[in-house]
N, C-alpha and C positions, 0 to 999 in steps of 0.2 A: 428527508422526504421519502416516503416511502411509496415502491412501485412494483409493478408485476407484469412477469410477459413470459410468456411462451411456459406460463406455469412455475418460474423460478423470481422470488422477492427477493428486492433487495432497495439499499437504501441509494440516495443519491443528496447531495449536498446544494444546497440553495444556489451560491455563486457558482458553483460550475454550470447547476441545471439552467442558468441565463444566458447560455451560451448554445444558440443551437446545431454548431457547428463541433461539440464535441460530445460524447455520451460516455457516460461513466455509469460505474455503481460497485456499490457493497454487498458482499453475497453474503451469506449466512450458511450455517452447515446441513441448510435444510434445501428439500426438491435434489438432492441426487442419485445414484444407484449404487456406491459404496456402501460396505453392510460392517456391521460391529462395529469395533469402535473408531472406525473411521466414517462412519452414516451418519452423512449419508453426501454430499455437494462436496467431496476431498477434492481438492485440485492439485496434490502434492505426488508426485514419484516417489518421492525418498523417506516415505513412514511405513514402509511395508505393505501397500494397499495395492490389489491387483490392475496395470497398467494399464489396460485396457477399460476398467471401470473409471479410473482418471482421465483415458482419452474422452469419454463419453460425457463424464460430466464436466470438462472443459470444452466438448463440442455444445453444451445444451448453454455455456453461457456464451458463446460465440452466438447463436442463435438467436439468443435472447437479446442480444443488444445488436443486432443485424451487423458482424464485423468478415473480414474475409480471413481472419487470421490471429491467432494470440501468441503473443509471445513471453513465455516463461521463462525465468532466472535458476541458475542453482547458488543458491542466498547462503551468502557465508559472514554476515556482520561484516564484509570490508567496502573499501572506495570506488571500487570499478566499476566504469558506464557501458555500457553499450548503446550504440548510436545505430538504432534498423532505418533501412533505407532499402530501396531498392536494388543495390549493391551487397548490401547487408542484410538478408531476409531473416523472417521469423525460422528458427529451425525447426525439425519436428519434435522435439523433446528439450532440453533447457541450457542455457547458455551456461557457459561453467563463471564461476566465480565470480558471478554480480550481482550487485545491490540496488541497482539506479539503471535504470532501462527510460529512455529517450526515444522520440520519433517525432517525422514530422509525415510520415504515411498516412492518408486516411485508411481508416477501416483496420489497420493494426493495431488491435488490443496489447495494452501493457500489463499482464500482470504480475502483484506482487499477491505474495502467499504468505500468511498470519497464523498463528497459534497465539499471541499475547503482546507479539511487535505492531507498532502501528504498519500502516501503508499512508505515505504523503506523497495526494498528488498536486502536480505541479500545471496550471497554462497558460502559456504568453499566447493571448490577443492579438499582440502585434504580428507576430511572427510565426503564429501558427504552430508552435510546437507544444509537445506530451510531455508529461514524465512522471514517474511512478517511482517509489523510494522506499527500501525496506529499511525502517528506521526503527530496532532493538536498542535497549540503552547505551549497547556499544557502538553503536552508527551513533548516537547522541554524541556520546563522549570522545567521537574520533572527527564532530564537527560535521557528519556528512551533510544536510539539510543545508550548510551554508555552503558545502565544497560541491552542491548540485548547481545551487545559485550560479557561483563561480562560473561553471563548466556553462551554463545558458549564455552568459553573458559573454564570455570568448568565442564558443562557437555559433552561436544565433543573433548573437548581440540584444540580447535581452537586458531590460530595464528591470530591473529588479521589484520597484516599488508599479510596474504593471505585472505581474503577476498575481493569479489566483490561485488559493490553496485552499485543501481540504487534508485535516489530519483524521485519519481512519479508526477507529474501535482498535480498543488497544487496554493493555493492565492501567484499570483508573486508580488515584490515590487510595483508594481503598485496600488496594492489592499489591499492588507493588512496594514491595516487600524488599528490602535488600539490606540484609543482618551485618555482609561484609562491607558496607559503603564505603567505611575509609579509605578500604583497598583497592575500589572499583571505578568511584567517583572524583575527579579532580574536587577543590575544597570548593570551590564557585558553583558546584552543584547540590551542596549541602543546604541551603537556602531556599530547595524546593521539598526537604522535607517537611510534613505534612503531620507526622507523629510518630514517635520512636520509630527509626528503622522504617517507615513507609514514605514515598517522594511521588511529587508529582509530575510526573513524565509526559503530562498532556500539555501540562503550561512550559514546560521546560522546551517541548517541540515548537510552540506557539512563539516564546521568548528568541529559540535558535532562529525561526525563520524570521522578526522580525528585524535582530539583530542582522540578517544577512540582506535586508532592505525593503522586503516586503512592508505592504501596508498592515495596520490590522486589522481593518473592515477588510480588505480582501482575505480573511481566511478563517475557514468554515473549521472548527472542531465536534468532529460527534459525542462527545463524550459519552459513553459505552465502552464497558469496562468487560473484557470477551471474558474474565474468570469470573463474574459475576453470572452474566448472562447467557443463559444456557442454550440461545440459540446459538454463540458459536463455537466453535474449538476452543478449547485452554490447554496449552501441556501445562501450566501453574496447577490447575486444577484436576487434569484429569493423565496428566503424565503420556500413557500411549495413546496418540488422537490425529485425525486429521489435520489438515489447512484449508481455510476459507480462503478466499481471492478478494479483493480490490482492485479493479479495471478502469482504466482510462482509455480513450481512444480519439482521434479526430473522425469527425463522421463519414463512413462511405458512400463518393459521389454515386447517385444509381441515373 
């Protein structure tokens, strides 16, 4: 579903958008004020892009989805959550060494930052909580999607199969490309290849979250494939490049 506000589009996913209690979206690398080849909607610190050009267009989608705060990751492909709270606030620049950002804050934006990783997001219904997940083929292969599951259901006691998900614009079979597979992939991943050396990483996220209980009518995949499509970043494709964002949040009470 595609939508616009405050001058920056982006996309949103059926099952979440039936929730009006939470607002989400998919940004694109367009509508912000990074120049070269980070232009133009960068939301990333760590590709050489000036800092303040990043504060700006991470305040323009703060904005845009009415939130009072975002909170960014420094995304290392590992397991660790972070759980914001009001104890636990969003800091001003990026939490070091996580992949899986959680809340049950209204009005805290979670964001996760892509160059050809999806973002999967996560909402329990029941219990009102977020969660946003940088899922690269090694969060695939290291089980993260189910070790989020996990982590819902110990601390929120979330029901698995009440969960909603949206898997984000990410490298489609077309692209994803991985010559060293043997080396990379356990053999129970071979199965999503697709054709010599290319796999399919969309169903493979789809399969992880069902095996971890989800339903599969609750989850939404974009299929958009960010090295094809030139609205967004690709390092596959274009090597030095921005990150686009995917944003979840629970809606702020006004």
């Amino acid at each position: 579903m595609e939508t616009a506000r405050q001058g920056l589009k982006f996309y949103r996913f059926p099952n979440l958008a039936r929730f009006p209690e939470v607002v989400h979206g998919i940004f694109t690398r367009r509508g912000g004020v990074s120049a070269g080849p980070f232009a133009s909607l960068n939301l990333s610190f760590a590709v050489g892009d000036e800092p303040e050009l990043v504060q700006e267009n991470r305040r323009r989608i703060i904005q845009a989805l009415g939130l009072s705060a975002l909170a960014g990751a420094d995304q290392v492909h590992g397991l660790k959550e972070s759980v914001l709270h009001a104890g636990n606030p969003a800091p001003a620049y990026e939490i070091p060494e996580v992949d899986i950002l959680i809340t049950q804050t209204p009005g805290l934006g979670l964001l996760i930052k892509q160059a050809d990783c999806q973002a999967v997001m996560l909402y329990d219904p029941e219990h009102g909580v977020v969660a946003n997940i940088h899922c690269g083929w090694r969060g695939q292969v290291a089980g993260i999607l189910e070790k989020t599951v996990v982590r819902l259901r110990k601390n929120f006691k979330t029901q698995p199969h009440r969960l909603i998900a949206g898997i984000g614009p990410g490298l489609g079979p077309c692209c994803a490309e991985f010559r060293h597979f043997r080396q990379e992939f356990p053999r129970q991943f071979w199965q999503y290849q697709v054709r010599p050396d290319y796999f399919d990483l969309w169903q493979l996220s789809r399969d992880q979250l069902c095996a971890a209980g989800l339903r599969p009518d609750h989850i939404n995949l974009a299929g958009v494939c960010t090295k094809c499509n030139p609205e967004f970043y690709s390092y596959r494709r274009d090597g030095l490049t921005g990150r686009q964002g995917a944003v979840i949040a629970l809606r702020l009470q006004r």
